[in-house]
C-alpha positions as MATLAB code, in Angstrom:
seq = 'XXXXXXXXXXXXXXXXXXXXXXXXXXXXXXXXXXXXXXXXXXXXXXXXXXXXXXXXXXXXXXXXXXXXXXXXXXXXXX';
ca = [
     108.809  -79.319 -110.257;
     111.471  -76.979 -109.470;
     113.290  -77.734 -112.699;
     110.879  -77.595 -114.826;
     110.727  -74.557 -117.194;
     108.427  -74.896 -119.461;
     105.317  -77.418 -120.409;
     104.012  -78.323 -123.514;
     100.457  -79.978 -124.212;
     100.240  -81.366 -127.758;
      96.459  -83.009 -128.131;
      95.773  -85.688 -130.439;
      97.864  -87.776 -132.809;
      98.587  -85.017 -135.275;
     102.138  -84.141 -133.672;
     104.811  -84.489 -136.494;
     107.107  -84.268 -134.013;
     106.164  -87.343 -132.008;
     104.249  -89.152 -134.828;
     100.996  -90.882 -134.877;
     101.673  -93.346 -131.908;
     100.698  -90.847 -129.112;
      97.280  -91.433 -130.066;
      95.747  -89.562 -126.562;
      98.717  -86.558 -127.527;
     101.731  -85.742 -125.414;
     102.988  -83.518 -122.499;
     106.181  -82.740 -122.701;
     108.315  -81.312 -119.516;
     111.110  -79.374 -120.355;
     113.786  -78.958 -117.738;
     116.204  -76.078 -116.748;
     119.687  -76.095 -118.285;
     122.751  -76.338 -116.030;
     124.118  -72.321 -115.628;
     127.418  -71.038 -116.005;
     127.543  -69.630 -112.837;
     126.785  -71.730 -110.085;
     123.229  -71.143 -108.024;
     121.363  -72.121 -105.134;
     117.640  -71.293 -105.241;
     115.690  -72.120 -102.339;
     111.715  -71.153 -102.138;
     109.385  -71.457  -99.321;
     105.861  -70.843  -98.880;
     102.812  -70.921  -96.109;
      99.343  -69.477  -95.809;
      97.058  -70.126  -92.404;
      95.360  -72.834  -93.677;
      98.151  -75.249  -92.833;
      99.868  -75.604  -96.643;
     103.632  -75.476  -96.493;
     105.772  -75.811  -99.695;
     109.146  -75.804 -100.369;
     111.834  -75.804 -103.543;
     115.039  -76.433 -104.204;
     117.165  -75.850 -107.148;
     120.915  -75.901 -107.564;
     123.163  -75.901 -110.732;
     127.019  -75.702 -111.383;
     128.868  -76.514 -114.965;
     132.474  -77.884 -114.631;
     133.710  -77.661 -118.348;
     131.761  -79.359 -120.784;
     129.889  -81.409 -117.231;
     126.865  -79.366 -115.933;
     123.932  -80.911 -113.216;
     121.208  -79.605 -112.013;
     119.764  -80.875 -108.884;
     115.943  -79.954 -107.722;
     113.577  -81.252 -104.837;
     110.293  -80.062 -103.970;
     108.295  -80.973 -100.496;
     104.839  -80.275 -100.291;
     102.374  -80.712  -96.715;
      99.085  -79.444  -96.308;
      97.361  -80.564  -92.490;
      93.318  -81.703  -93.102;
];
């Protein structure tokens, strides 16, 4: 969920923008953009109860071509 960058919850059917088929209502996950500049964004986390977390996010734009690449490992022991 490293590239995600913002999340929307619409309840019900009474989106306009999705119509009256999503009965139950939609979430919609919004991604990151590809940057200009190229970047490399790696997070880690711990605390002592054995959970260990880790992100990764990189994004480059080669003229009108951009990517963005994103992983995400997650391990908790008991």
């Amino acid at each position: 969920m490293a590239a995600v960058k913002n999340i929307e919850v619409i309840k019900g059917p009474s989106s306009s923008l999705y119509g009256s088929e999503a009965i139950g209502g939609v979430v919609n996950m919004i991604t990151a953009a590809p940057t200009a500049i190229p970047v490399l964004k790696i997070t880690t986390q711990g605390n002592n109860i054995g959970y260990k977390r880790g992100d990764l996010l990189s994004s480059v734009s080669k003229g009108k071509w951009g990517f963005v690449l994103s992983g995400y490992y997650a391990n908790k022991k008991n």
